[in-house]
Every structure is written in C-alpha cells, then in structure tokens.
C-alpha positions as a Markdown table, in Angstrom:
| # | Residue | x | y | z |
|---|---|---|---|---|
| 1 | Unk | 1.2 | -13.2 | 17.5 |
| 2 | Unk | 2.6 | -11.4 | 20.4 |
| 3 | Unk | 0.7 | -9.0 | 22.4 |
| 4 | Unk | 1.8 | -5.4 | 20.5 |
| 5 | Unk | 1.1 | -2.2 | 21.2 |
| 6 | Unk | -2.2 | 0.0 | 20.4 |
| 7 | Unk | -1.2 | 2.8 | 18.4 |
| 8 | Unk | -4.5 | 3.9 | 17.6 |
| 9 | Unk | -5.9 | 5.3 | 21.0 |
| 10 | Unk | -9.9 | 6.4 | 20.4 |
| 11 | Unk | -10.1 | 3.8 | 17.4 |
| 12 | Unk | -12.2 | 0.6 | 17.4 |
| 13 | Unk | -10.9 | -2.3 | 16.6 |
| 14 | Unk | -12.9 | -5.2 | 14.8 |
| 15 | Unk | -13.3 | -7.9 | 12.1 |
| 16 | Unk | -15.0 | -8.2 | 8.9 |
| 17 | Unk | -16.1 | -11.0 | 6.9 |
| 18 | Unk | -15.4 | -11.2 | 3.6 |
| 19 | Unk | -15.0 | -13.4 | 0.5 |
| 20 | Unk | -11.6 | -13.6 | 1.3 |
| 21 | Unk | -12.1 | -13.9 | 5.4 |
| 22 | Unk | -12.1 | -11.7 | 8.0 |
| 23 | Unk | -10.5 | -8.5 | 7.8 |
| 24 | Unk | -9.0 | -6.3 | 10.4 |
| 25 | Unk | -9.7 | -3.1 | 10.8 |
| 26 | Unk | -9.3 | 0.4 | 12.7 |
| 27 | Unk | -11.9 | 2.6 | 12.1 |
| 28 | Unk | -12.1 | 6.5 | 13.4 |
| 29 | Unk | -12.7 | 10.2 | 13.3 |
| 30 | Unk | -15.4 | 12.3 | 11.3 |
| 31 | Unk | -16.4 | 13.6 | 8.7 |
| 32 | Unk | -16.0 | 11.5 | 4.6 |
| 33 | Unk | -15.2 | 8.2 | 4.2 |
| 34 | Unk | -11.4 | 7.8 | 3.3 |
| 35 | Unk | -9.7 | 4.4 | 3.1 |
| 36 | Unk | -6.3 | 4.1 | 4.2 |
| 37 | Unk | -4.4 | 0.8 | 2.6 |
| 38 | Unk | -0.4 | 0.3 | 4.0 |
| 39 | Unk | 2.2 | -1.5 | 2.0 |
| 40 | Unk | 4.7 | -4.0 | 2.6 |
| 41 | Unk | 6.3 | -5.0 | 4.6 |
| 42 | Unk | 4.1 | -3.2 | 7.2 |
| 43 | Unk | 0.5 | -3.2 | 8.0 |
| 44 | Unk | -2.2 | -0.8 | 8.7 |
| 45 | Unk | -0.1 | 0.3 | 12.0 |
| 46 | Unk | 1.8 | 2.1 | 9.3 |
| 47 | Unk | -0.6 | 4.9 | 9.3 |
| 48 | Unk | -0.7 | 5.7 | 13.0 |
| 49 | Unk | 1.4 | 9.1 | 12.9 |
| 50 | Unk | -1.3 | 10.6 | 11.0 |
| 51 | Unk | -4.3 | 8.7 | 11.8 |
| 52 | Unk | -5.1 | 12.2 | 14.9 |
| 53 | Unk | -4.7 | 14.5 | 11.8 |
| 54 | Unk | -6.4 | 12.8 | 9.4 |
| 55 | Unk | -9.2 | 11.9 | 11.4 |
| 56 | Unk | -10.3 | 15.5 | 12.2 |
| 57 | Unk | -12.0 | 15.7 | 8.7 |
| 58 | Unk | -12.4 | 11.8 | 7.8 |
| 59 | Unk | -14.0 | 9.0 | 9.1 |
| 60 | Unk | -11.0 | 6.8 | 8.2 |
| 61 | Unk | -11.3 | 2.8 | 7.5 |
| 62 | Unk | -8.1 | 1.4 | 8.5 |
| 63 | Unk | -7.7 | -2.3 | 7.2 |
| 64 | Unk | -4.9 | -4.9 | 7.1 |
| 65 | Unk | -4.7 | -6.4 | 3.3 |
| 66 | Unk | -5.3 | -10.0 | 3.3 |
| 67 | Unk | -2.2 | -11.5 | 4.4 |
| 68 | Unk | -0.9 | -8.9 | 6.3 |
| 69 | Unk | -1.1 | -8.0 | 9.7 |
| 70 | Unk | -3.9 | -9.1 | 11.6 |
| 71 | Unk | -6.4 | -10.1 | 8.9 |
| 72 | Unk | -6.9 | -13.6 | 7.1 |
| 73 | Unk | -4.4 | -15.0 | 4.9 |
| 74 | Unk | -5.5 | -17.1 | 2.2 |
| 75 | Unk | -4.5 | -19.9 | 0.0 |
| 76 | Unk | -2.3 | -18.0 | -2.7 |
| 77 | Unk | -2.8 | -21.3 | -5.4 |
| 78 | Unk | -1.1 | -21.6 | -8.6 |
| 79 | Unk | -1.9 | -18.3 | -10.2 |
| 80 | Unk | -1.8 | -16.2 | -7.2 |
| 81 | Unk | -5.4 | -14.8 | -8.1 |
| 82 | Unk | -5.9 | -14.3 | -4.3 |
| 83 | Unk | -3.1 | -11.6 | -3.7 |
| 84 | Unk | -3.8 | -9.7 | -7.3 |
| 85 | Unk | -4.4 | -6.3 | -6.6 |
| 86 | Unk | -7.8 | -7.0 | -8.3 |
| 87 | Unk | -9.2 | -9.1 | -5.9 |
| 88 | Unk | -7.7 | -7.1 | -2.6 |
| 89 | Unk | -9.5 | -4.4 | -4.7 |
| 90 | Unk | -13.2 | -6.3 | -4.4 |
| 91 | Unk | -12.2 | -7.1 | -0.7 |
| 92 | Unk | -12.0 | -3.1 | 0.0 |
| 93 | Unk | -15.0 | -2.2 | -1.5 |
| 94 | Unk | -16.9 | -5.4 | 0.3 |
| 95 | Unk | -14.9 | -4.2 | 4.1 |
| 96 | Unk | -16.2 | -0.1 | 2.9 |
| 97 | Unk | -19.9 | -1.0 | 1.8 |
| 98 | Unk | -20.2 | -3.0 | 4.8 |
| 99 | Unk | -19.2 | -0.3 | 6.8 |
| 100 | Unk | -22.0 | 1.3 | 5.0 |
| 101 | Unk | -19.9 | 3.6 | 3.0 |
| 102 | Unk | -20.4 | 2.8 | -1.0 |
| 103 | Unk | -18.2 | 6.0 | -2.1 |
| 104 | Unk | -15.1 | 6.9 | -0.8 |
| 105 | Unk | -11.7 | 8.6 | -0.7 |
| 106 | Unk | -8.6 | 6.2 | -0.6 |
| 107 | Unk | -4.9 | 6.9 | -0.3 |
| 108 | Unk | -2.6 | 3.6 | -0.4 |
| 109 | Unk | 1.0 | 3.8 | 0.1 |
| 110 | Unk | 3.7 | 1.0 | -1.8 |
| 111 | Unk | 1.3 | -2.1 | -2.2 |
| 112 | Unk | -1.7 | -0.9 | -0.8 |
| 113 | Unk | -1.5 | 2.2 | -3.3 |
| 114 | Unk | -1.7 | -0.4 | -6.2 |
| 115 | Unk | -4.6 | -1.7 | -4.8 |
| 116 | Unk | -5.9 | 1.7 | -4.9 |
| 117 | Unk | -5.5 | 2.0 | -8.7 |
| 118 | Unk | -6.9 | -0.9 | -9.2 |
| 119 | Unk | -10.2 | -0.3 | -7.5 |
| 120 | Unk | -10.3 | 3.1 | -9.3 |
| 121 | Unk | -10.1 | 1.0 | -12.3 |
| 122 | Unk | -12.2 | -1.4 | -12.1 |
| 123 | Unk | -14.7 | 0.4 | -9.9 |
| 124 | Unk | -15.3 | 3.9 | -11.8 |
| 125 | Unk | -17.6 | 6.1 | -9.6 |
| 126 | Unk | -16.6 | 4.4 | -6.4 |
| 127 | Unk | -13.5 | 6.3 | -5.7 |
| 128 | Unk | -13.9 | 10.3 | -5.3 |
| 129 | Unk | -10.5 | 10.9 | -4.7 |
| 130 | Unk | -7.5 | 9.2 | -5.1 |
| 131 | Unk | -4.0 | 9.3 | -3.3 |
| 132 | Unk | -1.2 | 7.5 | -4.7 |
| 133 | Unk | 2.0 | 7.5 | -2.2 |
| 134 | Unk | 5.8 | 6.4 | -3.6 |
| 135 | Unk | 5.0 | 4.1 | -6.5 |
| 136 | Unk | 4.7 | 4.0 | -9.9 |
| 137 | Unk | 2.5 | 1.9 | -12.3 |
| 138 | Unk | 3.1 | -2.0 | -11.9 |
| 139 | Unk | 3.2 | -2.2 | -16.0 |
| 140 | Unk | 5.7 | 0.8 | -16.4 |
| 141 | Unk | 7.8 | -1.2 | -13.7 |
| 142 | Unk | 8.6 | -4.2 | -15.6 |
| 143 | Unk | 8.3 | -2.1 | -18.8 |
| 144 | Unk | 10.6 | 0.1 | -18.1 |
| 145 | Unk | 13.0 | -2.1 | -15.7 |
| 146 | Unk | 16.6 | -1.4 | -16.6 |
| 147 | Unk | 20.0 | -2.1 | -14.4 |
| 148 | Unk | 19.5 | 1.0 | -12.5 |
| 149 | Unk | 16.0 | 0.2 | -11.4 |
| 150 | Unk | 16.1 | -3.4 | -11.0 |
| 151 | Unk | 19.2 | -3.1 | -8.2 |
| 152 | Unk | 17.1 | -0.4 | -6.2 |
| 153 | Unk | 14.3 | -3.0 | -6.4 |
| 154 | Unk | 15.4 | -6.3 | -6.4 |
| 155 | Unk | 13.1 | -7.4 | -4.0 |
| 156 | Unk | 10.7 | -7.3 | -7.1 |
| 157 | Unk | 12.1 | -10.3 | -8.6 |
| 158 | Unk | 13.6 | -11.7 | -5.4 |
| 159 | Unk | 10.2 | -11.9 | -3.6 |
| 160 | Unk | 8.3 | -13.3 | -7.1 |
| 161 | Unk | 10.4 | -16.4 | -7.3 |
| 162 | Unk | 8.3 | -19.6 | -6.9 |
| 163 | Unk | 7.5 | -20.9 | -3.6 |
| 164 | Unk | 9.8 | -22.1 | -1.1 |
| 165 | Unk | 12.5 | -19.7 | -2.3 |
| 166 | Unk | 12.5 | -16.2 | -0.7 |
| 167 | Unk | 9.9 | -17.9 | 2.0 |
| 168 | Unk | 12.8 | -19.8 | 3.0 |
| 169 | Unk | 16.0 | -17.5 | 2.6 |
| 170 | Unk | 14.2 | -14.6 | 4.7 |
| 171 | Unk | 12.5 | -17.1 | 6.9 |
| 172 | Unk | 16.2 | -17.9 | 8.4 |
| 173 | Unk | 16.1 | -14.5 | 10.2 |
| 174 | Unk | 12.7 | -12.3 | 9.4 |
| 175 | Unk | 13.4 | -9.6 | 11.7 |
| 176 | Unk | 16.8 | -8.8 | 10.3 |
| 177 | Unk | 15.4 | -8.3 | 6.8 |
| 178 | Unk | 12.7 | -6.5 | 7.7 |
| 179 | Unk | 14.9 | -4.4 | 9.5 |
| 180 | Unk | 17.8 | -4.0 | 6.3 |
| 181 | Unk | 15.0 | -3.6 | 3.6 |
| 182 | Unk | 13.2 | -0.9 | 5.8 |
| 183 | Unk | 16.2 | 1.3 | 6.6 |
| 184 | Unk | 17.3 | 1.0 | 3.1 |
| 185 | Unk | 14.2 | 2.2 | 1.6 |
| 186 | Unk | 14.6 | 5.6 | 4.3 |
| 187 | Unk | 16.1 | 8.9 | 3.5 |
| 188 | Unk | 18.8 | 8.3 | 5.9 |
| 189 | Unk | 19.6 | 4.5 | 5.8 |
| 190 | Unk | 17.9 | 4.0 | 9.2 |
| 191 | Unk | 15.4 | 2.9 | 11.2 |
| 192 | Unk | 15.2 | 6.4 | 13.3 |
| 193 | Unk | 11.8 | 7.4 | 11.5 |
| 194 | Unk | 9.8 | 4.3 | 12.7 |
| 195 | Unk | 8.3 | 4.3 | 16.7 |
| 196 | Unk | 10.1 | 1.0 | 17.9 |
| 197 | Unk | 6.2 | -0.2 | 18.8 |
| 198 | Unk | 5.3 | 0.0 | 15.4 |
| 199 | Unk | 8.8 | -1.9 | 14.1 |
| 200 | Unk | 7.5 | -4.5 | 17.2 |
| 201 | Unk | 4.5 | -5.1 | 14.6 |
| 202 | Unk | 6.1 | -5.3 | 10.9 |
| 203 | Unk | 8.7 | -7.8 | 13.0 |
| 204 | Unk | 5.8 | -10.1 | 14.1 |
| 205 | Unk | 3.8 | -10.5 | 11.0 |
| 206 | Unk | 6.7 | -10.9 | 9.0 |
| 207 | Unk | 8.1 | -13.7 | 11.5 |
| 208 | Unk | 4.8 | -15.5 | 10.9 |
| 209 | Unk | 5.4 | -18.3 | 7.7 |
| 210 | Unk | 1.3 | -17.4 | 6.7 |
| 211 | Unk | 2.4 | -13.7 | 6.8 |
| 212 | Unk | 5.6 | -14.1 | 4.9 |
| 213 | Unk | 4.1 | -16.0 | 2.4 |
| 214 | Unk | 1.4 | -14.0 | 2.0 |
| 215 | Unk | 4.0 | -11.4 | 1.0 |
| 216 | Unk | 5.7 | -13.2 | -1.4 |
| 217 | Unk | 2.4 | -14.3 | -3.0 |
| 218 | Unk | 1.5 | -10.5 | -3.1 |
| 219 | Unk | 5.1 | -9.9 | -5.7 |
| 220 | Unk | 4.4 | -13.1 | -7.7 |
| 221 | Unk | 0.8 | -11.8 | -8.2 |
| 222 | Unk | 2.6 | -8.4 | -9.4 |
| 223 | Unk | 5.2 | -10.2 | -11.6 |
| 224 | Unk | 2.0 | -12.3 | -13.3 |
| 225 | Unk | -1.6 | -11.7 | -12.9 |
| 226 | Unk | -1.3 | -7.6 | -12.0 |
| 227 | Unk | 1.1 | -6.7 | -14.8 |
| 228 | Unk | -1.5 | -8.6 | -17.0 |
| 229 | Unk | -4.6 | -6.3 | -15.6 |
| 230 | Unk | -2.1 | -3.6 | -16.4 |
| 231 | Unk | -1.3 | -4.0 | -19.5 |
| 232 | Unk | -4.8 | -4.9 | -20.7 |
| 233 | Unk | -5.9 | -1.2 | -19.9 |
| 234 | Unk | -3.0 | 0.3 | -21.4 |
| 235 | Unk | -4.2 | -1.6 | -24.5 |
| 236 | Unk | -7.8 | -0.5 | -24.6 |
| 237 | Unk | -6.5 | 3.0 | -23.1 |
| 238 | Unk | -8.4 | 2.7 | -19.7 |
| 239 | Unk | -7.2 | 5.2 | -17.5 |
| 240 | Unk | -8.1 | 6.7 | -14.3 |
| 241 | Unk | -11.5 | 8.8 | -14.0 |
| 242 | Unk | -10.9 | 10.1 | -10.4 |
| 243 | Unk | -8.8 | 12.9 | -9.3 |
| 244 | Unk | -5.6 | 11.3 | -8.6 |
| 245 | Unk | -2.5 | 12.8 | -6.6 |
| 246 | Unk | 0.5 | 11.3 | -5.9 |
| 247 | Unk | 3.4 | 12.5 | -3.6 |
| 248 | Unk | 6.0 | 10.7 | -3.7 |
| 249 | Unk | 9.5 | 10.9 | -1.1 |
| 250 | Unk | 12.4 | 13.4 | -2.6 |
| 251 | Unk | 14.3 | 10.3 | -2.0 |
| 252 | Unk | 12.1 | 7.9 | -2.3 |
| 253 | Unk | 11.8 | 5.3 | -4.8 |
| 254 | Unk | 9.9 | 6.6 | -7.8 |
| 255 | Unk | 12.5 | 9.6 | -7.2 |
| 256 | Unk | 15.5 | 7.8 | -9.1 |
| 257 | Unk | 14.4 | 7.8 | -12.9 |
| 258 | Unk | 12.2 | 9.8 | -15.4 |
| 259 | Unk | 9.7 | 12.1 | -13.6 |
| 260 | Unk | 7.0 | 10.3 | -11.7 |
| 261 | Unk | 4.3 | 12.3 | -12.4 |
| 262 | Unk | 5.0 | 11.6 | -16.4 |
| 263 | Unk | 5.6 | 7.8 | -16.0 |
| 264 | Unk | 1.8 | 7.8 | -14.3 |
| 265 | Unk | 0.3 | 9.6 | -17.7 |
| 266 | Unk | 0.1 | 5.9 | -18.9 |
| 267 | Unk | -2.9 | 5.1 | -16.3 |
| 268 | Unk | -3.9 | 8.6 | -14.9 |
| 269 | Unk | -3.7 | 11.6 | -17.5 |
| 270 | Unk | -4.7 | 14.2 | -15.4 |
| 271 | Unk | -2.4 | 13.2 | -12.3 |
| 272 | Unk | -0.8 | 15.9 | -9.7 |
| 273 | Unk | 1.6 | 15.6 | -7.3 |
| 274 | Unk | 5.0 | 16.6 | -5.9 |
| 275 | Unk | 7.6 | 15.6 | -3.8 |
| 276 | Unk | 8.4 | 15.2 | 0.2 |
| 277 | Unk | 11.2 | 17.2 | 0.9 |
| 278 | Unk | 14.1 | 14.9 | 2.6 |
| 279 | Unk | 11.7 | 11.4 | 3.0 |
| 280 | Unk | 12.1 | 8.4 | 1.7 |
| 281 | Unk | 10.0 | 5.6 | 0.6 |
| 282 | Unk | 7.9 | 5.4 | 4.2 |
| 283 | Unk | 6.7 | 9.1 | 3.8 |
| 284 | Unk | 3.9 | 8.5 | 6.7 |
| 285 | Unk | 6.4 | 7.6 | 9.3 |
| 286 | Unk | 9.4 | 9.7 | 8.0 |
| 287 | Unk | 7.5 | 13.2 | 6.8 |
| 288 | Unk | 4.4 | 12.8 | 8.6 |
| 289 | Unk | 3.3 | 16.5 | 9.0 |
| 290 | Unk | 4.5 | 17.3 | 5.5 |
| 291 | Unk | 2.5 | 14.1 | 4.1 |
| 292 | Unk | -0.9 | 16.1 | 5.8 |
| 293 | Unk | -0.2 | 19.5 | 5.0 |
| 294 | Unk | 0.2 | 18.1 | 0.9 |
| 295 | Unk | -2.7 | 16.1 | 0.9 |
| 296 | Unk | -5.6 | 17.7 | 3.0 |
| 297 | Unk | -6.2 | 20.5 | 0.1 |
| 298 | Unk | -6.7 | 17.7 | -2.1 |
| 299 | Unk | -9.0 | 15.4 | -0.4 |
| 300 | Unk | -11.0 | 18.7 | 0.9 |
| 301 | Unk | -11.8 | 19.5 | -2.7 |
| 302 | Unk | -15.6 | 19.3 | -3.4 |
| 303 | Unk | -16.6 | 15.8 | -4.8 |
C-alpha cells in the first residue's frame, strides 16, 4: 500500500499475532481499557476525530479487523468461517488479553459494532460496557428485509454474492465506489465530513484485491454463518448481559424503519440510546463532538 498519512499523532503503532495473523493496531491514552472496532468500508483510521477525546479517560486499542486495513487477510474458504463476526470476535479478545487487558469497554461502528455483539455474546463477563453505533441486529436484517430496506442496503445482498462477482464489478474502479457508497450513506450526500487523508486510506485498502475480498467475504459471512449465530440465540433467548447503548445517525441507516432501540429488544432488552442530530451513517467523522458528548456518561458509569 501507498505511504498514507498518520492520523493518530502520540499513538503507537504495532502488530499482533494472532490465530488469524497479525493484527494492526493503534493504541493510546489513559485510563480503562475501551476497544474501538471500525466498519466497512473503512478501517481503524475511521476513529481518528475522536481518538484526542476519547483518549483522555481510556486507554483505547485501536485494531484493523482481519482483512481490513493494515492487518492480515485470510483465506475466506467455502463457509466464510474466517470473516464471521464470531471468529473476528475471538481475534479481539486474543489482540485485548495480549495487551494485557482481559475486561474491557468496546464501541464498534457498522461491521465492527456486530463484532461487538458478538463478543458480548459469546464472551459474557468480558465486555463491561457496550457501544453499538448505526446498526441493527444481523437476524432482524434479513428478518425483517422488505422493499424499502433492501434498496437502502443493497450492498447486503450485492456484496454476499459468490466469489468473483462484486470482487470483479467494483474491482473495475474501487475508488469510485468507495467514494458513491460513502457519500450516500452521509447526511448530506457527500464526501465533505471525511479528512481527504483519511478517504486516502479507505481508497487504498479497498484498491487492494486481498482487501476487497476480504470485504465481500465479511457480507457473505453475514448472509450465512452470522445470521445463523443469530438466530440460534434468539431461539434459546440469549441476549445481551452488558450495558449496551446504541446511538445511531438521525439520518442514518437504522433511522428509516421501526424504532431502533425496539428492533434491538430481540438481542439486548435493557438497551439505551438516541439519535445524532443531522449525521448519517459515519457518525465519528460526521458528528464527532456530538458522538463524545452522548457516549462519555455512559462509558464513565461504574463497572
């Protein structure tokens, strides 16, 4: 990849091996441990707005997901096992123990936020608090996917189709997509809310055919493997033991339907949250002051 821009001034920046290779991480700041996991199609350069803020009272472990970014990307193979949000899960908790930290806060925004429930699932007692940004459950997606929902999130299906399809439709001009999906995803339809050196990065990794098909392995784990996980804890009613908030865009995309907070009650009973006044999907880049103010009572509460 290119030579790109350090957004993270004061940070170190370092591997970690895992079961699933070396990770890439940011790490920084004081204070509790809190795990920060981006989404696609970004990486953990997503977080670098309020990284400064954040860091005053966290010691924050910033990692690229397998796939994305900077870190390894592995072998997807026929049932995608490697991209389910249950194994990215056991990758976090390996990168945070060896960082010596064996409880911890996490807030996860699009993908990264469903590896976030999924740890808190299948890890109860790891997670003390829990921040869920702009998504709803992966089971009441494809539950609950009607006309309405399925055009604002075609990429769902598009993305799941079996290899070489969407690898090789967006791999005829990676930036541009990158660049439509983004701005449509914003309040405003643009690209103004993203620093042009951080656009520099999501347009490199997605450029890169191990990246991109790391991607679309991460949506045909969701369309398979993760809405299975799902739905098995809805049958034994599994839910969510951690305090769990979730702020969510005014305009974002679990904004268009039935009230996000109720369509969560499926996985997380007890769930909080509101709204971002005027963002979008990318509420760490487009509302990042609001996104800090909203969250810091909640991840200051006692564990």
């Amino acid at each position: 990849m290119p030579d790109l821009a350090d957004l993270f001034p004061g940070f170190s920046a370092h591997h970690v091996d895992t079961q699933a290779g070396r990770i890439f991480l940011r790490q920084g700041g004081t204070g509790s441990p809190l795990l920060l996991l981006h989404g696609f199609p970004q990486s953990h350069v997503m977080w670098h707005a309020v990284a400064e803020r954040l860091a005053q009272n966290h010691t924050l472990i910033i990692p690229d997901l397998p796939g994305y970014g900077w870190s390894t990307a592995p072998a997807g193979g026929p049932d995608h096992a490697p991209y389910s949000k249950r194994d990215m899960a056991q990758i976090m908790l390996e990168v945070m123990e060896k960082q010596g930290f064996a409880r911890f806060a996490l807030m996860g925004h699009d993908r990264g936020a469903r590896v976030g429930y999924r740890l808190g699932l299948d890890h109860p007692g790891r997670v003390s608090h829990l921040v869920l940004l702009d998504i709803l459950p992966t089971y009441v997606m494809w539950h609950r996917m009607d006309r309405a929902r399925a055009l604002q999130v075609y990429h769902w299906s598009f993305l799941a189709q079996p290899h070489p399809l969407p690898e090789k439709l967006i791999g005829a001009n990676p930036a541009w997509y990158l660049d439509w999906t983004m701005a449509g995803w914003t309040a405003d339809k643009s690209l103004d809310a993203f620093d042009p050196r951080a656009l520099a990065h999501y347009r490199a990794a997605i450029s890169s055919p191990d990246r991109l098909h790391a991607m679309c392995e991460d949506y045909r784990a969701g369309a398979s493997v993760d809405l299975g996980h799902d739905e098995a804890d809805v049958a034994a009613a599994r839910t969510l033991l951690c305090p769990t908030l979730l702020i969510w865009g005014e305009r974002g995309i679990p904004a268009r339907g039935a009230s996000p907070l109720d369509a969560w009650k499926v996985l997380a009973p007890d769930i909080t949250g509101m709204a971002l006044p005027g963002a979008g999907h990318f509420v760490c880049e487009e509302a990042p002051d609001a996104l800090v103010e909203a969250t810091r009572p909640f991840l200051s509460r006692p564990d």
